[in-house]
N, C-alpha and C positions, 0 to 999 in steps of 0.2 A: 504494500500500500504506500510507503514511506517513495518506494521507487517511483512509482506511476505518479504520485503524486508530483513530484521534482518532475517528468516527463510533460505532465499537461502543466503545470504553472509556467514553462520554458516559453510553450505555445503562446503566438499572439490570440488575441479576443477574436481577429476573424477567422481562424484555422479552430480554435476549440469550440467556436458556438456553429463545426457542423458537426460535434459531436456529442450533443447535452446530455447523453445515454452515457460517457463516461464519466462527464461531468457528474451526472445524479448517481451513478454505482460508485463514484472515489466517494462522493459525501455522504451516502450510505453506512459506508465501510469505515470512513472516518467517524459519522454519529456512534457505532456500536461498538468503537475503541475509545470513546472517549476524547477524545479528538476533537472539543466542539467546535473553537473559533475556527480551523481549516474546514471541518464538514460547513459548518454557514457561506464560509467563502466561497467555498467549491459550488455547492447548491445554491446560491446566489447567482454563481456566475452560469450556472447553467439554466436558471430559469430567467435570467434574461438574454441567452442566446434559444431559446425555445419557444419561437413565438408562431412555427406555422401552425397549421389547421391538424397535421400530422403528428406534432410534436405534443400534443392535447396533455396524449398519457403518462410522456415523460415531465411532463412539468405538472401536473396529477402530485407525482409521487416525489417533484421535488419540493413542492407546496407541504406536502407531508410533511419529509423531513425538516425543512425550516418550523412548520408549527409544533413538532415537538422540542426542537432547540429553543422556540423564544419561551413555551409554556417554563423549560428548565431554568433558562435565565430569568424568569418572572416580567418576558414582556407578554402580561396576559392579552393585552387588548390584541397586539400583532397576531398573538397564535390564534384569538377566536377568527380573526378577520381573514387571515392565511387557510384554517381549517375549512371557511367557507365557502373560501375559493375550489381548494379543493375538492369540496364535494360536488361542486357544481362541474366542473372541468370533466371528473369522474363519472357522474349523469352522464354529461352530453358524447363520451366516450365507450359507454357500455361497463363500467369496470367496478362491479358491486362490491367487489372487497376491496376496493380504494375508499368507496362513500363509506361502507361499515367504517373502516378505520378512521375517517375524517371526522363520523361523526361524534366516535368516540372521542377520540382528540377534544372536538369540539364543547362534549358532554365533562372532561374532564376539568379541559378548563375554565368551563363557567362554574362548576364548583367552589375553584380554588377562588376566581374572582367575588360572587355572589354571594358564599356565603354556607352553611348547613340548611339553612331553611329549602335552600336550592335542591340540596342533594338528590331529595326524593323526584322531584323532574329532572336532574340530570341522569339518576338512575334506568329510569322510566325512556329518556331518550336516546342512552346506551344500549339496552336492554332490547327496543322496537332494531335498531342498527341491528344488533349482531343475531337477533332472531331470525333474518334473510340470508344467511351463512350458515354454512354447515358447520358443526362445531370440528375444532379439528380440521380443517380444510388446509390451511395454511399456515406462513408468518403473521401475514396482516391480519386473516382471523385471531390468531391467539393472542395477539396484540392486541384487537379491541377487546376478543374476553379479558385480558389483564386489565384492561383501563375501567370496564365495566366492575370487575371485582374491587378495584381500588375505588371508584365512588360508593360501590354499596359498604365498602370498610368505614369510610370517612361517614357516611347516612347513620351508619352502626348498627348496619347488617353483620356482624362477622359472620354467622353461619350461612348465609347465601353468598358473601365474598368466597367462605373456601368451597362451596359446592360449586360455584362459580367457576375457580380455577383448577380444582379436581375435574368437573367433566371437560373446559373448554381445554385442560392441560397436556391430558392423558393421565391423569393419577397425580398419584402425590409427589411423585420426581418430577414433573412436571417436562417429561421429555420431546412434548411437541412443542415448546413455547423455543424463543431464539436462545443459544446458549448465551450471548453476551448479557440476556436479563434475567436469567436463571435466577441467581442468587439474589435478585431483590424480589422474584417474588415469591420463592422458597420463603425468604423472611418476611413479606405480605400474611402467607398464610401463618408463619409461626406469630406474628401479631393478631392475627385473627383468632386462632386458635386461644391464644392468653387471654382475649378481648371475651372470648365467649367460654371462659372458666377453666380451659381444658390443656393445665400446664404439660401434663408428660407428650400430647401431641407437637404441643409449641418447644421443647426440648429437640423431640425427634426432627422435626422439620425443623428449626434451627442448624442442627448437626447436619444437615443437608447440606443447605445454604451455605455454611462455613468451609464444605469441601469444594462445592461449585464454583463459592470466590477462590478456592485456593489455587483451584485448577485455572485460572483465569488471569488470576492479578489485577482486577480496573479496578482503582482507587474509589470509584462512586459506588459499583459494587460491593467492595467490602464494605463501603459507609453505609449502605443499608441493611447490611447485616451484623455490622458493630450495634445499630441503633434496636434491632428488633433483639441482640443480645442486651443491650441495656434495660431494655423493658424489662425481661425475665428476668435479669438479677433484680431490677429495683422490687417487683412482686416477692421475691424470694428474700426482700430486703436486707438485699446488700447494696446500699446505698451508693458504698465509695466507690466500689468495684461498676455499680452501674455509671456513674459519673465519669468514671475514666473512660468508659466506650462511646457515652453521650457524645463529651468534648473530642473525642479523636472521630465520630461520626461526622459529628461540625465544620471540624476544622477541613474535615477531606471536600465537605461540601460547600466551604466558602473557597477551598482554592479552588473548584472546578467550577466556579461560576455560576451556582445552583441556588438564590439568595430564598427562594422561597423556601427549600428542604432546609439548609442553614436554619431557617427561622423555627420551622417547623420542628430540627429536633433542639434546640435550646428549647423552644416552649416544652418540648417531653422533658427534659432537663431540670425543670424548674425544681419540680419535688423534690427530688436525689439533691439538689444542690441547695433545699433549703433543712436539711438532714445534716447534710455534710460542713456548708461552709454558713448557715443562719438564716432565715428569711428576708433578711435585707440584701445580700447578695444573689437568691433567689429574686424576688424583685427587681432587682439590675438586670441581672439575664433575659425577664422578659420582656422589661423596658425596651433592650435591645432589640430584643427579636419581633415584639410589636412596630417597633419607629422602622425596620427592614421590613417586613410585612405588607404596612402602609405605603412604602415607595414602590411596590411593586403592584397596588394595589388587590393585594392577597386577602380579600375580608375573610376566609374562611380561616387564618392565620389569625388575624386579629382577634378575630370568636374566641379564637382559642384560649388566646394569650390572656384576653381578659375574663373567660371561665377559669385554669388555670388561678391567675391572681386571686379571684374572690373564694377562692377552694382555699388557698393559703393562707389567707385572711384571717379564714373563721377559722382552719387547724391552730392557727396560730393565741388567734385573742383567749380562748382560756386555756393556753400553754403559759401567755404573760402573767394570769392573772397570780395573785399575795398568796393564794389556798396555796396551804399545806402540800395537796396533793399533784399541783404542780413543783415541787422540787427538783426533780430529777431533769425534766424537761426546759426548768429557767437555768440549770445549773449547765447544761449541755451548752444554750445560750452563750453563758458568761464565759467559758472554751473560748469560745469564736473570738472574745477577741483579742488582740494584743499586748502584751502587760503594759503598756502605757495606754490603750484602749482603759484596758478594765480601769485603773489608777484615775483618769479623767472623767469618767463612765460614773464609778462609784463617788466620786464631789460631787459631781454635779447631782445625781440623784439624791445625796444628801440637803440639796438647795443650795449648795455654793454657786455664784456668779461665774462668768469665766473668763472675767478679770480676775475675783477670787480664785480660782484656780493657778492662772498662769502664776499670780503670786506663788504660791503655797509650791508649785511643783518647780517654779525656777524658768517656766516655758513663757513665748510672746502668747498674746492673743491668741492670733491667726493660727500659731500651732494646736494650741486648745480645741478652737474651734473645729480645725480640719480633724482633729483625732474623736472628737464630740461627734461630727458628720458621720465619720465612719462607723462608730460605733448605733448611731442611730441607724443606720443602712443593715447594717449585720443583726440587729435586731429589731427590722423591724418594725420601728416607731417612728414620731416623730416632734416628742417635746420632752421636757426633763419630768412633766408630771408621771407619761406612760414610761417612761425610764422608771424612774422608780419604781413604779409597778413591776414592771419587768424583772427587774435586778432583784426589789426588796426579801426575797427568801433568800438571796446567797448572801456568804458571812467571808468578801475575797480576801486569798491569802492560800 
């Protein structure tokens, strides 16, 4: 691919636009290697050398490909606009598993834009698509059953998501589907599987997935099977352990230019990471993940982000509370922060100013305060009264 590639970028614009058919099989080949910004290039440059009446089918399928690229990089409004090109181009050419898979596309990413309340008509609009297909037919078929199972996951279907991708798959290996996306939807189903109570399934299909990335190596692949492996530890609560797979999910998804999935698993992230590092740096994460969300105009992210927080909220508010019977819980708190955290943390909740403070500790202002922020963010609040609150059953030291 790396060769061919170098072979047609050599090529001037009027020698490769009489051959858009290599042009859409290099961006193809390059989409399912991960490869994104060269696959847009390539599939760009060939869906504006493919403009006769002949050419219908192959800009069809380059139209495809771009609206899968822009739904990844979160240009949602491009890919619905692009999918509906395609479907149309695909009509007037005869080619019913181009339209099944546009309209999936289509179905997927007005989800992600719209919303949950969406789901259920995006389901319903996937669902009508790939009922005209034979299950099992092809790539493009298994494709749209994947796209169809990932909206009914997100509706919170899990169990017609994995009956979804068990029939359109061929079983639970899922050997009809493309091998380059094996391993995220081996971990699709191990998150459906956990979604609908049933961990030793989400185990085994797990264990799938992790051989299917291994055999593979694409960084976004594993990212989505580190992510569905963080699920199952955090259920199994192992908090740290789940956190370490979050953030290296993240990370593999913010370098590969995926800003929506990025968001999407920090917002999974949040829990594990108000466990581990306090709910006020749980709160940051989603902050983040929300203000990315919003640029990309991702409202089903948003949803998330702020169900998520209000879920944290209330775990949280009688974890702060004086009762006795939160000890254990404000003490885990008081961990989190800093020994000059806690030293600042506990004046202040005593009612010292912080002027009094910087006195007493030898510090400016400004340092007071910035260590006072943090400590509010780490737990959580946001005045010296719910400080106190917070703090008053530990005795620091």
């Amino acid at each position: 691919m790396t060769r061919c590639a170098a072979l047609v970028d050599a090529l001037p614009d009027g020698v490769a636009g009489h051959t858009p058919d290599v042009l859409a099989l290099l961006g193809c080949a390059e989409l399912y290697l991960e490869r994104f910004p060269d696959a847009r290039r390539h599939l760009q440059r060939g869906l504006d050398a493919a403009t006769g009446g002949a050419q219908k089918h192959i800009r069809a399928h380059q139209l495809l490909g771009l609206t899968m690229i822009d739904q990844w990089a979160g240009r949602l409004d491009g890919a619905e606009r692009r999918a509906v090109e395609a479907e149309e181009l695909a009509r007037a050419v005869g080619a019913p598993d181009v339209v099944t898979l546009a309209t999936a596309m289509r179905a997927m990413t007005l989800v992600w834009a719209r919303g949950r309340r969406y789901a259920g008509e995006a389901v319903a609009l996937a669902a009508r698509a790939v009922d005209v297909v034979a299950l099992g037919r092809g790539w493009w078929a298994t494709s749209a059953i994947s796209l169809l199972a990932h909206a009914q996951l997100l509706g919170g279907d899990a169990t017609g998501c994995l009956r979804t991708l068990r029939d359109g798959g061929g079983g639970d290996g899922l050997p009809q589907v493309q091998p380059a996306f094996r391993p995220s939807l081996l971990a699709l189903m191990a998150t459906a599987a956990l979604a609908g109570g049933n961990a030793g399934d989400a185990e085994r299909l797990l264990a799938d997935a992790e051989a299917e990335a291994g055999r593979l190596g694409l960084p976004l692949q594993w990212a989505c099977v580190h992510r569905a492996g963080a699920q199952l530890r955090s259920a199994r609560g192992e908090h740290a352990g789940a956190l370490e797979l979050f953030e290296r999910a993240a990370e593999a998804f913010r370098g590969g230019g995926l800003p929506v999935q990025h968001a999407w698993t920090l917002i999974a992230a949040a829990p594990a990471t108000a466990v581990v590092r306090g709910p006020g740096a749980a709160l940051d994460v989603l902050a983040r993940a929300e203000s990315m969300a919003r640029s990309c105009g991702a409202a089903l992210a948003v949803e998330e982000a702020e169900r998520v927080r209000a879920r944290l909220s209330a775990d949280t508010r009688p974890a702060l509370s004086a009762h006795p019977s939160a000890g254990p819980r404000v003490a885990d708190l008081w961990s989190a922060l800093s020994e000059r955290e806690r030293e600042v943390a506990d004046l202040a909740a005593a009612g010292l100013r912080s002027r009094q403070i910087a006195e007493r500790l030898f510090l400016s202002h400004r340092t007071v305060d910035s260590h006072l922020g943090s400590a509010y963010r780490k737990l959580g609040v946001s005045s010296r009264t719910a400080l106190a609150r917070a703090l008053g059953p530990v005795v620091p030291g």
